[in-house]
N, C-alpha and C positions, 0 to 999 in steps of 0.2 A: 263407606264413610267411617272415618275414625270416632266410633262412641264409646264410652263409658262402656263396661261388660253387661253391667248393672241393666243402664239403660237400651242396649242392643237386645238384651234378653224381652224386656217391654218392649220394645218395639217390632221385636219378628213375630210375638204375640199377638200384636195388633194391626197388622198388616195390613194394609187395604183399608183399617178406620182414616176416617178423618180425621186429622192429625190437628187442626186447632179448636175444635170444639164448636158450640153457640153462646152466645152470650144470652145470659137471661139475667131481668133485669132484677130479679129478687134476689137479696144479695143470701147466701148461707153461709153456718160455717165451713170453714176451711177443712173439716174433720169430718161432715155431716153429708149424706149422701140421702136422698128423696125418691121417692117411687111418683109420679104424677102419672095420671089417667087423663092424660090428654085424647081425645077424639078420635081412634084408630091406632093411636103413635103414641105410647109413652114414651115418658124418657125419664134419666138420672140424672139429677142436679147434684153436682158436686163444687161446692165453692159458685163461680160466679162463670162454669161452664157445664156444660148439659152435654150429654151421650143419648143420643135416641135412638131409636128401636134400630130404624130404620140404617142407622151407621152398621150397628152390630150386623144385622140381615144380612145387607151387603158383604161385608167381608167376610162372612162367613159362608154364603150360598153355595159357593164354587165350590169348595173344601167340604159340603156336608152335603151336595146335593147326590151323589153314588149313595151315602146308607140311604137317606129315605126313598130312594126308589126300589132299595129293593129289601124293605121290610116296612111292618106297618109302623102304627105313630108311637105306640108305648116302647115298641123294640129301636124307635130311633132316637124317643126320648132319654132310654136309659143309655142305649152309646153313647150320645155327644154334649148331653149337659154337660158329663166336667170338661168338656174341651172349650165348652162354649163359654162356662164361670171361669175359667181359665182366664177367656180373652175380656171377658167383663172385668175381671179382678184386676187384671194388667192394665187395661184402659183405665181404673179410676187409680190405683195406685199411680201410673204417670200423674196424672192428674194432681194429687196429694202432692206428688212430691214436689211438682213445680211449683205450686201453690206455698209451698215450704221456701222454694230456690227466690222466690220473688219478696217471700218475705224478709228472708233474711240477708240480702244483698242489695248495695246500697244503691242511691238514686244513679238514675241517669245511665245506667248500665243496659239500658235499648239499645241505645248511641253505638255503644261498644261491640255491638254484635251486629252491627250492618254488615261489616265488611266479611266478617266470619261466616255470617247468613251466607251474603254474595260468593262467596267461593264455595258454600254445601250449594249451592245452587247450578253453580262451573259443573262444580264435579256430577252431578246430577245428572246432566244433560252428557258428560263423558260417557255417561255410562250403555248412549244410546246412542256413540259414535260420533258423538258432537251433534246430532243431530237435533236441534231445537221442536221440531214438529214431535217427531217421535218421543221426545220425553215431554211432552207438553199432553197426544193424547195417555198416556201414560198416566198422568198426573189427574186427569180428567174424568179415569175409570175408577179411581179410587176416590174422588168426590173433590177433589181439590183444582185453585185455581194455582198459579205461580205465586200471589201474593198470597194468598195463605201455605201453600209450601214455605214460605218466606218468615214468614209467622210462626211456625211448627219448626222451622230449622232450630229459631232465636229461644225458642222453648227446650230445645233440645241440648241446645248449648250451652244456655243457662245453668240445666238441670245436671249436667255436665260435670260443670264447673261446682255447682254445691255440693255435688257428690264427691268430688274431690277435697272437697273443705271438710267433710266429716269421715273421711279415710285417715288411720294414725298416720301422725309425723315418723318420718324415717328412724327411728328407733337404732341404736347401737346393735350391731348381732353379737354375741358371746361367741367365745371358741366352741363351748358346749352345746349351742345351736347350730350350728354350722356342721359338726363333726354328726351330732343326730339326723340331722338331714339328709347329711351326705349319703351317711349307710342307709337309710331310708331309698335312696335315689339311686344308689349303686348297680342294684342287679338290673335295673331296668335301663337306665341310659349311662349306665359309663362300664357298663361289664367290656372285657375285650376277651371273645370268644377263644378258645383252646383250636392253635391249627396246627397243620402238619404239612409238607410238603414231600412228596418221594419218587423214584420212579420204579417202574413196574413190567414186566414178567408177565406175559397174560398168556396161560396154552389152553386152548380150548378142546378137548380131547376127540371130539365128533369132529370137527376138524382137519384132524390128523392123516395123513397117508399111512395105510396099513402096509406093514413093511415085515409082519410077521403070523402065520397062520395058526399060529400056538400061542399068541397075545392079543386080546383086547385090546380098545386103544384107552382105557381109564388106565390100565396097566403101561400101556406104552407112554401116554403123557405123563407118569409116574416117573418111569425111566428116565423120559427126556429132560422132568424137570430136575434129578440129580446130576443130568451130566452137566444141564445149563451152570446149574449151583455152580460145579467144576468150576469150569470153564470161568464166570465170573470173577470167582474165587483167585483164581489163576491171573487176574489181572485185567480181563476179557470185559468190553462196557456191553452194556445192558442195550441198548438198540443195534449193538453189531451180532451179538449170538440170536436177537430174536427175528431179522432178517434170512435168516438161512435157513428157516424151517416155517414151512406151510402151518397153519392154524398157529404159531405163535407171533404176536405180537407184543411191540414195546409201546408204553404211557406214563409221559411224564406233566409234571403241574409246573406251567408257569412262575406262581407265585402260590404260598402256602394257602388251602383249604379248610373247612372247617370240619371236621373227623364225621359229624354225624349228615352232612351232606354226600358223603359218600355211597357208591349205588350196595355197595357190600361192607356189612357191619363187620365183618372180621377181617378186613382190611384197617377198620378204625382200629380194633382192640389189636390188633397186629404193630400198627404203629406207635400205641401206649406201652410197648414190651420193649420196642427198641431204643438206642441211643440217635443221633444225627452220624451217619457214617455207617454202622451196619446193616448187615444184611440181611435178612430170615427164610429160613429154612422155608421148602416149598408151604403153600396155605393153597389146602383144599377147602373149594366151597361146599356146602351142607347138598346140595342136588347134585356133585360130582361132575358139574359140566364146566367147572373152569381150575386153573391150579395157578396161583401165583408166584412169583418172586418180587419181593420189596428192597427197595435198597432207603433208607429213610435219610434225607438231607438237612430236614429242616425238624422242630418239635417246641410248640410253644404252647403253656399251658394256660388255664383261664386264669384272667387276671383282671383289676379294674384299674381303671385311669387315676391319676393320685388324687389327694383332693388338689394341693394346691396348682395341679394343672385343669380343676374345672371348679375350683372357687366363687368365680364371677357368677356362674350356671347354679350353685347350691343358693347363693346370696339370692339369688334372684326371685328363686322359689320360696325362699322364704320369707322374703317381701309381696309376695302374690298371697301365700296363705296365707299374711298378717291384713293383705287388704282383702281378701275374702271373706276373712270371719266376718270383717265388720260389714263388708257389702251383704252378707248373709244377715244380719242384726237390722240393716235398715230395711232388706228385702221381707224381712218376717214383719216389722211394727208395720210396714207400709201393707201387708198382706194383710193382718188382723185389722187393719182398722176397713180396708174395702170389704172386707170378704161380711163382715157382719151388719153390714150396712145395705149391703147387694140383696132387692128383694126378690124372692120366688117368681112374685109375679111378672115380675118383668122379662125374669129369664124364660119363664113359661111361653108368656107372649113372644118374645122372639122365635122360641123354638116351633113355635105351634105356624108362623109365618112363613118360616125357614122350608117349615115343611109341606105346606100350601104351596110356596113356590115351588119348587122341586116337584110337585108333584102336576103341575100345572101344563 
């Protein structure tokens, strides 16, 4: 589903809660979040919806029940409380912020999210092959009916949509923005790597037919490779001289490569010494078991994309970092006001539950 970053990040946070809450009838503020000692099951009143124990439990059991089986309660306490205020913190921040998107958007805007609801709802069910049943038990495991998925979409949408309202206007970019950016984004996505294309001479000396009982063949592949040089030299192509002799072959690149992909580095540095058209003197490798000849065709060095061929791709990122900051500005007020509000005890009782079941 197409969300807000904002609100995708709460929501993968709180996975498996129950997505529209309880109603309680005592109204609070909007900012104000309660610890109640209800009978076995506390919960959190925030504004005029509640989070109970029992939501958090749930979504969390799966994901936490591996550490506590296999350490005791203080070694699981200190692992996954912050994962757990994590998902408490997220839960009442959504919460705030709706509470924010309701207030300050004007009447009758229910109306306007039926039809929007109704297609997160399509697509929902797409996601289970069209199959109705299967996104239905689905929906079931995480505590939800269809009509409060229904309920939870238009919250969603809503919150959406505010979040969009407090992101800056499209702002002018300067030249001087643009060209900082650029270079900033250069080496990573618009470098155009240094290649080379050539072909190659390859004698491999162990290879070779001994043809002389007074030469080695690191000696003889020495030979061979000045007389190939000739020969090429001479006008001779490079897969017809390497045809005619046992242990030499010829290798050439389709289309240019990029030097440090190469299986021998002094192949790379061999092709940084040449022009496109010449030819280099034999190149013995450092173990002495192979002896080249290069002829180099092609030579293109590192370069970047200009800007104004990836202008659109600079503008872009710098419309994302300008809506970042401030999605970071609402993500922090919306964090400090949950986070100080969220008590001990309640995250205690969850985790002490958590761990009861898991271990059950």
């Amino acid at each position: 589903m197409h969300k807000h970053a904002l609100l995708t990040m709460m929501a993968l946070l709180m996975c498996g809660c129950q997505g529209g809450g309880k109603s309680d009838s005592t109204k609070k503020s909007a900012k104000k979040t309660n610890l109640q000692n209800l009978p076995n099951s506390p919960v959190l009143t925030v504004a005029d919806e509640t989070i109970t124990s029992d939501e958090i439990i749930t979504a969390s059991l799966e994901l936490m029940r591996p550490v506590a089986q296999n350490t005791d309660y203080e070694n699981f306490k200190n692992q996954v409380k912050p994962q757990l205020k994590e998902m408490i913190i997220a839960r009442v921040s959504n919460i705030l912020l709706y509470q924010e998107a309701k207030k300050n958007t004007r009447e009758g805007v229910d109306k306007l999210l039926e039809r929007p609801a109704e297609a997160e709802i399509r697509k929902f069910i797409m996601e289970f092959g069209g199959d109705y049943a299967k996104a239905e038990d689905a929906l079931k495991k995480q505590g939800m009916d269809w009509a409060g998925f229904k309920e939870y979409q238009k919250k969603m949408l809503l919150t959406e949509y505010y979040l969009g309202s407090l992101l800056p206007r499209k702002a002018p970019i300067t030249y001087s923005e643009l060209l900082a950016c650029y270079n900033q984004m250069k080496e990573e996505s618009f470098a155009i790597l240094a290649a080379v294309k050539f072909q190659l001479i390859d004698i491999e000396p162990a290879k070779l037919l001994i043809t002389d009982p007074n030469q080695d063949q690191l000696e003889q592949a020495r030979n061979l490779a000045n007389e190939l040089l000739k020969q090429i030299k001479a006008g001779r192509s490079f897969p017809e001289v390497a045809k005619e002799h046992r242990g030499v072959s010829f290798a050439a690149h389709s289309k240019p490569v990029q030097p440090d992909s190469l299986r021998y580095s002094i192949l790379a540095d061999q092709a940084q010494k040449l022009e496109p058209g010449e030819i280099s003197e034999p190149i013995e490798t450092t173990q002495q078991d192979h002896i080249f000849i290069m002829k180099l065709q092609e030579k293109h060095p590192k370069g970047y994309e200009p800007l104004e061929k990836v202008q659109r791709q600079v503008e872009a990122k710098i419309i994302s970092d300008r809506r970042k900051v401030a999605q970071d500005k609402i993500l922090t007020r919306l964090r400090q006001q949950s986070e100080n509000e969220i008590s001990d005890e309640f995250i205690e009782f969850c985790l002490q539950k958590i761990y009861e079941k898991s271990m059950a």
